[in-house]
C-alpha positions in Angstrom: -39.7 49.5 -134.5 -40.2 46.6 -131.6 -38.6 46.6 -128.5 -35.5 44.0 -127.7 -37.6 42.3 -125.5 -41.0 42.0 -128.2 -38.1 40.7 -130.5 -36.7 38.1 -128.2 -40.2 36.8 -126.6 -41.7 36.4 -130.8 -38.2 34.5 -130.9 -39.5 31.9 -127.9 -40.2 29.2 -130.3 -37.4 29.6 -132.9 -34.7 29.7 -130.3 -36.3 26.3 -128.8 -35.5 24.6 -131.9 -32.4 26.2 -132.7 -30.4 26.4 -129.5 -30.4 22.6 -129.4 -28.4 22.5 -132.9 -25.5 25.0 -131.8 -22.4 23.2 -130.8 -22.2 24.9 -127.3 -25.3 23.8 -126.5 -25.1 21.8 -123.2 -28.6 20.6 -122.8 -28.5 18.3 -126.3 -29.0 14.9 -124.6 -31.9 17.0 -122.6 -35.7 18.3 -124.0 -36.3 22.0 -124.0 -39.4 23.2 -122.4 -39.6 26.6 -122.6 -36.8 29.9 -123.7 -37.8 33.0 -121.7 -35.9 36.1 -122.2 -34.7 37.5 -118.9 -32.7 40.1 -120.0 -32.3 42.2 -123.4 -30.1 45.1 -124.6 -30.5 47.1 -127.5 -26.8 47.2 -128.6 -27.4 48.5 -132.2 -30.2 50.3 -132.8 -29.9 51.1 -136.7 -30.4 48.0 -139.7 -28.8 45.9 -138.8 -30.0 45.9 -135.2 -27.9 44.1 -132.7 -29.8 43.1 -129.1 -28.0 41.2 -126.2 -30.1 38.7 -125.1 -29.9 36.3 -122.5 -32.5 33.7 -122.5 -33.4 30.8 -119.7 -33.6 27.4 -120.9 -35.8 25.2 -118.8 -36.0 21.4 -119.4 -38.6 18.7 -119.1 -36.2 17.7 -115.8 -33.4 19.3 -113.9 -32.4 23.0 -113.5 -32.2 25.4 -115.9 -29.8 26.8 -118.2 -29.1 30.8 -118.9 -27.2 31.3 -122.4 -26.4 34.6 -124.0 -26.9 35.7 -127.7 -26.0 38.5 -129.8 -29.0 38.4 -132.4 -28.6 40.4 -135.3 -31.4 41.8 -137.4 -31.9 42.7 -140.7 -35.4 43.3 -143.0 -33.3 41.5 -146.1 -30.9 39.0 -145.2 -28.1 38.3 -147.1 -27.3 34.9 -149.1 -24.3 34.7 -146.7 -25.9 34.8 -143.5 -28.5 32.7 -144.5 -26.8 29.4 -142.4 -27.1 31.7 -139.7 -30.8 32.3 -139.5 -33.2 31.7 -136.8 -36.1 33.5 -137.6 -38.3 36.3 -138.5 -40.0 39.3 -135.8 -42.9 41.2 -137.5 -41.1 42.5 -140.7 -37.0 42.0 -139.7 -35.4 38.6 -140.1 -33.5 37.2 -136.5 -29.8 35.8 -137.2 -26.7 35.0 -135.3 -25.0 38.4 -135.0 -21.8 37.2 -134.6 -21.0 36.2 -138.4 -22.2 39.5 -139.6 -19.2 41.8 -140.1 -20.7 44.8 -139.4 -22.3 44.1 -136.1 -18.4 42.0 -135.0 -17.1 45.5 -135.9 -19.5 47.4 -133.7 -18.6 45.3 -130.5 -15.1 46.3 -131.1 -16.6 49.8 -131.1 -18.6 49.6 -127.6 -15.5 47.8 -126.5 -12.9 50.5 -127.4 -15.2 53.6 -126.2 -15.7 52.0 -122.9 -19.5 52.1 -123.1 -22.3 50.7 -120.8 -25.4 49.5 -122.4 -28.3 48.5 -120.1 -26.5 46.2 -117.9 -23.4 45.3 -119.6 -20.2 47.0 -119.3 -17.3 46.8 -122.2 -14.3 47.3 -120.5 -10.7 48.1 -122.6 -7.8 47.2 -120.7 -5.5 50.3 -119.5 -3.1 51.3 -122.4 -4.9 48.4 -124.8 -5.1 49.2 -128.6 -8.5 48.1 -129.8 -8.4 47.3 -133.5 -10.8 48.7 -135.4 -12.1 47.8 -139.2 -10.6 44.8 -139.5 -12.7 41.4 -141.4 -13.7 39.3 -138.9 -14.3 35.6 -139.3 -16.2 33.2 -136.7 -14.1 30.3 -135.1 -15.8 27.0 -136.2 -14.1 24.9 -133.7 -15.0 25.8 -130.9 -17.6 23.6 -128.5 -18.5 25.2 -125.0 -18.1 29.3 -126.4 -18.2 31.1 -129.6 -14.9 33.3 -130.8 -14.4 35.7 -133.6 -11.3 36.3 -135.0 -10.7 40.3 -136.3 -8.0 39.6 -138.9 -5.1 38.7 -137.3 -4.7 41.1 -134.4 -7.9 40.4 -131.9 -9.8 37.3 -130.5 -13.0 37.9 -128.9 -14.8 34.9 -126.7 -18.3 35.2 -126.0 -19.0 32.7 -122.5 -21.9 31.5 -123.9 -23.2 29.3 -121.0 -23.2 32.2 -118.0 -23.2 31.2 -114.2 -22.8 34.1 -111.6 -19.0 35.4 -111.1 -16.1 36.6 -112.4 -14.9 33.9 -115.1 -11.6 32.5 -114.4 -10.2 33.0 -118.3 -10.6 36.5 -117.5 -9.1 36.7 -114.2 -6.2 34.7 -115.2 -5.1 36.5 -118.1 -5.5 39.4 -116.2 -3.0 38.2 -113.2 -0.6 36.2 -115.7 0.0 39.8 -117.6 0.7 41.3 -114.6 3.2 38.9 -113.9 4.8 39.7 -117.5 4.2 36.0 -118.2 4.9 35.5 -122.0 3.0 32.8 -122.3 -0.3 33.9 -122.8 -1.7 36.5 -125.0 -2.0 40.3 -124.5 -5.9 40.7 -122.8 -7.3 43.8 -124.4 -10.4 44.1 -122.9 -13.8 42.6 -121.7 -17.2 42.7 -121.4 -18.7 42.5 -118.1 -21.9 43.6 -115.6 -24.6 42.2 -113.4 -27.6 39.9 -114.5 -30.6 39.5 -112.0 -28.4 41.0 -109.3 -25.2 38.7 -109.9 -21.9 40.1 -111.1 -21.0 37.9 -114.7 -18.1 37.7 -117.2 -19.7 37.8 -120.9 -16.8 38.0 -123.1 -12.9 39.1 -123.5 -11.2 39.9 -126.4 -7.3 39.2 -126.5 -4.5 39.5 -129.5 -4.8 37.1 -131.8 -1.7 35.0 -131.8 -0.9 35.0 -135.8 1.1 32.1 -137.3 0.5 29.6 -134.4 0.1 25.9 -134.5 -2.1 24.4 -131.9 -0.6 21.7 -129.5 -3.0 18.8 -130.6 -2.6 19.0 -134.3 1.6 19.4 -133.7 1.6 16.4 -131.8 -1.3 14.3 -133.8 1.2 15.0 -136.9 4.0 13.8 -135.0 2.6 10.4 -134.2 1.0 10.2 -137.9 4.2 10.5 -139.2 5.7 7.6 -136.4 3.5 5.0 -138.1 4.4 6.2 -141.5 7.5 5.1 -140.7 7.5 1.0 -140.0 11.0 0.6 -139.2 12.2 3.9 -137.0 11.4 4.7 -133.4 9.8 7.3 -132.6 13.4 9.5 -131.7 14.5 8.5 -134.9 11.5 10.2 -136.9 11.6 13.6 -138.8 8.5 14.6 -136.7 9.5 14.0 -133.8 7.4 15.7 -131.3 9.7 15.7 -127.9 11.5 18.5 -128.1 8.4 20.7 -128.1 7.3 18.5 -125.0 10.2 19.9 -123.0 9.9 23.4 -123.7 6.0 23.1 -123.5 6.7 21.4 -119.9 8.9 24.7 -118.9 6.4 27.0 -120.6 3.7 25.5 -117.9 5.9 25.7 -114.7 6.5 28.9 -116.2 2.9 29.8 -115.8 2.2 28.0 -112.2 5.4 29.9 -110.6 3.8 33.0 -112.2 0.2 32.2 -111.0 1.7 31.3 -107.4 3.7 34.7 -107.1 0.7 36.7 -108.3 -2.6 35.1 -106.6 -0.7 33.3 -103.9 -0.2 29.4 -102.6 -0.6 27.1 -99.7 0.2 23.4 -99.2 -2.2 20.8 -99.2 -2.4 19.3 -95.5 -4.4 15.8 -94.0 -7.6 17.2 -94.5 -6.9 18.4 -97.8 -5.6 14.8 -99.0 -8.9 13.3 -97.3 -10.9 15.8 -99.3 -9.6 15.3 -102.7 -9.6 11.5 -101.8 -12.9 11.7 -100.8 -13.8 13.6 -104.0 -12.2 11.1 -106.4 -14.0 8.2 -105.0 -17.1 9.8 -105.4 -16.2 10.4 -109.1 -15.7 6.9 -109.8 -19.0 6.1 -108.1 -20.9 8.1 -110.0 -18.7 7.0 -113.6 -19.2 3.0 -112.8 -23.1 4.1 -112.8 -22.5 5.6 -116.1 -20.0 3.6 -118.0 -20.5 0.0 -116.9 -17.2 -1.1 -118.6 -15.5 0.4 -115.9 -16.8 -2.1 -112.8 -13.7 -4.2 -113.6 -12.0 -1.6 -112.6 -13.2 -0.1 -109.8 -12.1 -1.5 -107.1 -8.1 -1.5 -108.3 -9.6 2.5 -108.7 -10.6 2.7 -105.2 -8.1 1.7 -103.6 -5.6 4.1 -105.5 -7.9 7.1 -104.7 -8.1 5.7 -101.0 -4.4 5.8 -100.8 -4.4 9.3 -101.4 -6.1 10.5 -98.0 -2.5 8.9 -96.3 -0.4 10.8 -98.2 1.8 13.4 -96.0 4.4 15.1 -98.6 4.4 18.7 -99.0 2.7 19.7 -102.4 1.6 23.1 -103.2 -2.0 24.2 -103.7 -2.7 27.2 -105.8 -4.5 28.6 -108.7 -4.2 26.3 -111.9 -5.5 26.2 -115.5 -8.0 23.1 -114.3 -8.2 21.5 -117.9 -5.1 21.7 -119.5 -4.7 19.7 -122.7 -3.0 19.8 -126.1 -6.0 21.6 -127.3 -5.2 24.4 -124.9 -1.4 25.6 -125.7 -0.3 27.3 -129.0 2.7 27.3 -130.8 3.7 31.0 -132.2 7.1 31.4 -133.7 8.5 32.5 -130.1 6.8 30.1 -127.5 4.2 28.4 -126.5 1.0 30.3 -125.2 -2.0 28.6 -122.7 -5.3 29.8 -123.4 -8.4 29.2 -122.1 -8.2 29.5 -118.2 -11.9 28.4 -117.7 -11.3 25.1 -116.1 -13.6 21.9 -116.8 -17.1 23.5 -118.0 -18.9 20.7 -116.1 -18.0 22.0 -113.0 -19.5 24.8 -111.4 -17.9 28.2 -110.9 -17.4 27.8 -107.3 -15.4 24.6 -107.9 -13.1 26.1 -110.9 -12.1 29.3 -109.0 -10.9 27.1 -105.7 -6.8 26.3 -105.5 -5.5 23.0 -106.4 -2.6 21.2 -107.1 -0.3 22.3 -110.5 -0.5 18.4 -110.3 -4.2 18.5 -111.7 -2.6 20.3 -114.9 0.3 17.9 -115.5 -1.7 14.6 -115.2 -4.4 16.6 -117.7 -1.3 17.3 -120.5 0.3 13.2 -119.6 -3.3 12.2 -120.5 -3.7 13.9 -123.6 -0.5 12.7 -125.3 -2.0 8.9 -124.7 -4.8 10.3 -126.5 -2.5 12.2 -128.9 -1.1 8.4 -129.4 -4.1 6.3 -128.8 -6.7 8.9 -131.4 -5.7 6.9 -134.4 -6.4 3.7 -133.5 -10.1 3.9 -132.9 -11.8 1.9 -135.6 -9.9 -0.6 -138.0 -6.4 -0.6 -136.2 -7.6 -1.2 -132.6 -6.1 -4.4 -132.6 -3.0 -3.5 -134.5 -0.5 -4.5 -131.7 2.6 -3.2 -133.6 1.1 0.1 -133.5 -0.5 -0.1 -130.2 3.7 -0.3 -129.2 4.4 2.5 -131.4 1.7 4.3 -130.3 3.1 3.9 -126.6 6.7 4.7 -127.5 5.5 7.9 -129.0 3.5 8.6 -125.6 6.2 7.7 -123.3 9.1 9.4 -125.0 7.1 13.1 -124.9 5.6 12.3 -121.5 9.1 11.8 -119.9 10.6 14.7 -122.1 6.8 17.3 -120.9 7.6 16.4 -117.3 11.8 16.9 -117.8 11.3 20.6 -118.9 8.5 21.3 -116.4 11.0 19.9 -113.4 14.0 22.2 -115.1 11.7 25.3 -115.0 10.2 24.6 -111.6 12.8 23.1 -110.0 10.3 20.5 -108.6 10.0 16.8 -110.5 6.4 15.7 -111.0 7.8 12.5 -110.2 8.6 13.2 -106.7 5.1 13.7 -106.3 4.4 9.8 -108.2 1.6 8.8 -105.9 -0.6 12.1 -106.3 0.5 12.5 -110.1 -1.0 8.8 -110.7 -4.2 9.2 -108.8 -5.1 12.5 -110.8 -4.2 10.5 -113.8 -6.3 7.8 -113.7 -9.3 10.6 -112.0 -8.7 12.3 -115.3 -9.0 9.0 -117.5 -12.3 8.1 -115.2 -14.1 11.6 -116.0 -12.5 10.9 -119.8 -14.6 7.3 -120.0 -17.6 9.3 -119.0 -17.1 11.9 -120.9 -16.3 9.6 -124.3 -19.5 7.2 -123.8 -21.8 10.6 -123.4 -20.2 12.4 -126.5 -17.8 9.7 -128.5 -18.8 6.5 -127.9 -16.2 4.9 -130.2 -13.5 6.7 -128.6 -14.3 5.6 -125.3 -12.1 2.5 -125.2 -8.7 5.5 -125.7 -9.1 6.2 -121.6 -10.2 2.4 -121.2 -7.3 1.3 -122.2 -4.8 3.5 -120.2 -6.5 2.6 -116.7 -6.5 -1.2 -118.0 -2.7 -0.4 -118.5 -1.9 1.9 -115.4 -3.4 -0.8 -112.9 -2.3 -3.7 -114.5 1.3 -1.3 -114.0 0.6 -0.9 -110.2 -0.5 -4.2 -109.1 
């Protein structure tokens, strides 16, 4: 029987072709020059094998990437985990581990004995109840990681794209439980250790919230069923989606108040307006460079980021979620949860694990009900200027009624913060433009339009 590392390095080639057609793939719009192994653990050592590989992906330009796979291997492999195959090692047949029950179930195992294998430690949490035997199913929606679902009782998130440090969904969970928040889910475990001398975060596993609704698809029904109806406003619909706005407002205060007792808070003095001014203006340098539709923009853009280095209220800086959306919060039967406390993947680690304003989160959840609103007329209705208002209405009524519960449950308005709450706003549509024209072209005119319409608002 080979070695994990013969496996991996016969797997060079394959993996060059295939990494580029996985959906957490970052390097798409970039060419692959070489995948070299640089670490590999045998993790199952009976058929089917499981190794833990991490590979470095260098390009025909920039720095490199490090990605980490759980390749499963099997002599014969089965009709349904034939859409998962990347190729074949002397006599076994290479495959995505993860969508092979049997090897899911082990990492429960190694999870729930506490082992250490090579360099990687699997960590339960104190008192956790790791399920075990359960059919486990591969989340297929998922862009920047890779989850499996055990049933309905455990998640497990495999950081698939892995950058030196402790990563902030675990840290975060961790801190938030500790602080009896009930707003995000029970962390049962993870899966940690040290690559090339650097301490690194490969997965968590959590419960699974069961019977729970995710944010964007509440919302997107809402306004679907707003333009169903030509002749009601949008209070006077069935769906109407603003009483979960409140309560998802105070279910995010809830979790800043809980993050600043736990892990602490300052305020954000001149230096630290300068700073983020500073930053915010380089942002939009860069995005005019990138998305030339926003040059007749830019300079009504400047001079809002400008305006933020002379800004002397007292605002709180602390830790935050750092890309909180509708995509982001589930509905269970009892409140909503937060998940996924990684931040913005683009950034680096250093970058997502600094304080910032619980302003950053509030402009990111204002800016995804306008796209909540705005989704459904890219295409044929982009010029529909009844539902362009409707669309609006919808956004304005749950924006007003998001930032109402969050200033109940924190005691602090948003608004009284109007200024700063704008400027990370229209920061947020400005990485959103760049963001659409490099992934979604079409949908590129959704954060367009809002800084047309924010400007043209504040001049």
């Amino acid at each position: 029987m080979t070695t994990p590392d013969v496996r991996a390095r016969g797997l060079a080639a394959p993996l060059a072709g295939w990494l580029p057609e996985q959906r957490w793939f970052a390097g798409k719009h970039r060419t692959v020059r070489t995948v070299t192994p640089v670490s590999c653990v045998a993790l199952v050592e009976t058929e089917p094998l499981l190794d833990h590989v991490v590979v470095e992906v260098a390009y025909a330009a920039g720095a490199p990437d490090r990605y980490q796979l759980l390749l499963g291997y099997r002599r014969q492999l089965p009709e349904k985990l034939q859409h998962v195959r990347i190729g074949a090692v002397d006599d076994l047949v290479a495959y995505a581990g993860l969508w092979d029950d049997v090897l899911a179930e082990e990492l429960l195992r190694l999870l729930d004995s506490g082992a250490v294998r090579g360099g990687l430690r699997f960590r339960p949490e104190a008192g956790a109840a790791i399920p075990r035997g359960e059919p486990s199913r591969v989340v297929d929606v998922e862009q920047s990681n890779t989850s499996v679902v055990y049933d309905e009782s455990a998640i497990l998130k495999l950081f698939r794209r892995l950058t030196p440090g402790r990563n902030p969904d675990v840290e975060l969970n961790r801190a938030l439980r500790r602080a009896g928040s009930e707003h995000v889910a029970e962390l049962l475990g993870e899966v940690e250790g040290e690559l090339l001398g650097d301490t690194v975060s490969y997965a968590m596993v959590s419960a699974y919230a069961a019977n729970s609704a995710e944010g964007w698809a509440m919302a997107t029904a809402s306004v679907r069923d707003l333009f169903a109806e030509g002749d009601l406003r949008a209070d006077e619909v069935g769906g109407d989606f603003a009483g979960e706005a409140e309560r998802l407002g105070e279910a995010i205060a809830a979790v800043h108040a809980d993050l600043a007792d736990t892990l602490g808070s300052t305020e954000l003095d001149r230096a630290g307006y300068a700073e983020l001014s500073t930053g915010m203006i380089g942002r939009l340098s860069d995005a005019v460079g990138v998305v030339p539709e926003l040059a007749p923009h830019a300079d009504a853009l400047r001079t809002e980021f400008a305006a933020v280095a002379g800004l002397t209220d007292a605002c709180p800086v602390q830790r935050i979620h750092g890309d909180l959306h509708l995509g982001q919060v589930l509905r269970t039967p009892t409140s909503w949860l937060v998940i996924d406390f990684e931040g913005e993947p683009v950034k680096p680690l250093a970058e997502r694990l600094l304080p910032d304003s619980p302003l950053r989160d509030v402009a990111g959840m204002l800016r995804s009900f306008d796209y909540a609103a705005e989704h459904l007329l890219v295409g044929d209705t982009a010029d529909d200027h009844q539902l362009e208002f409707r669309a609006q209405e919808w956004a304005a009524r749950n924006r007003k009624a998001f930032c109402t519960g969050y200033a109940g449950a924190a005691r602090v308005d948003p608004m009284r913060h109007a200024a700063l709450l704008r400027a990370y706003e229209l920061d947020k549509a400005v990485y959103e433009v760049v963001y659409e024209a490099t992934h979604r072209p079409a949908w590129r005119s959704i954060p367009l339009r809002s800084i047309a319409r924010m400007v043209a608002a504040g001049s």
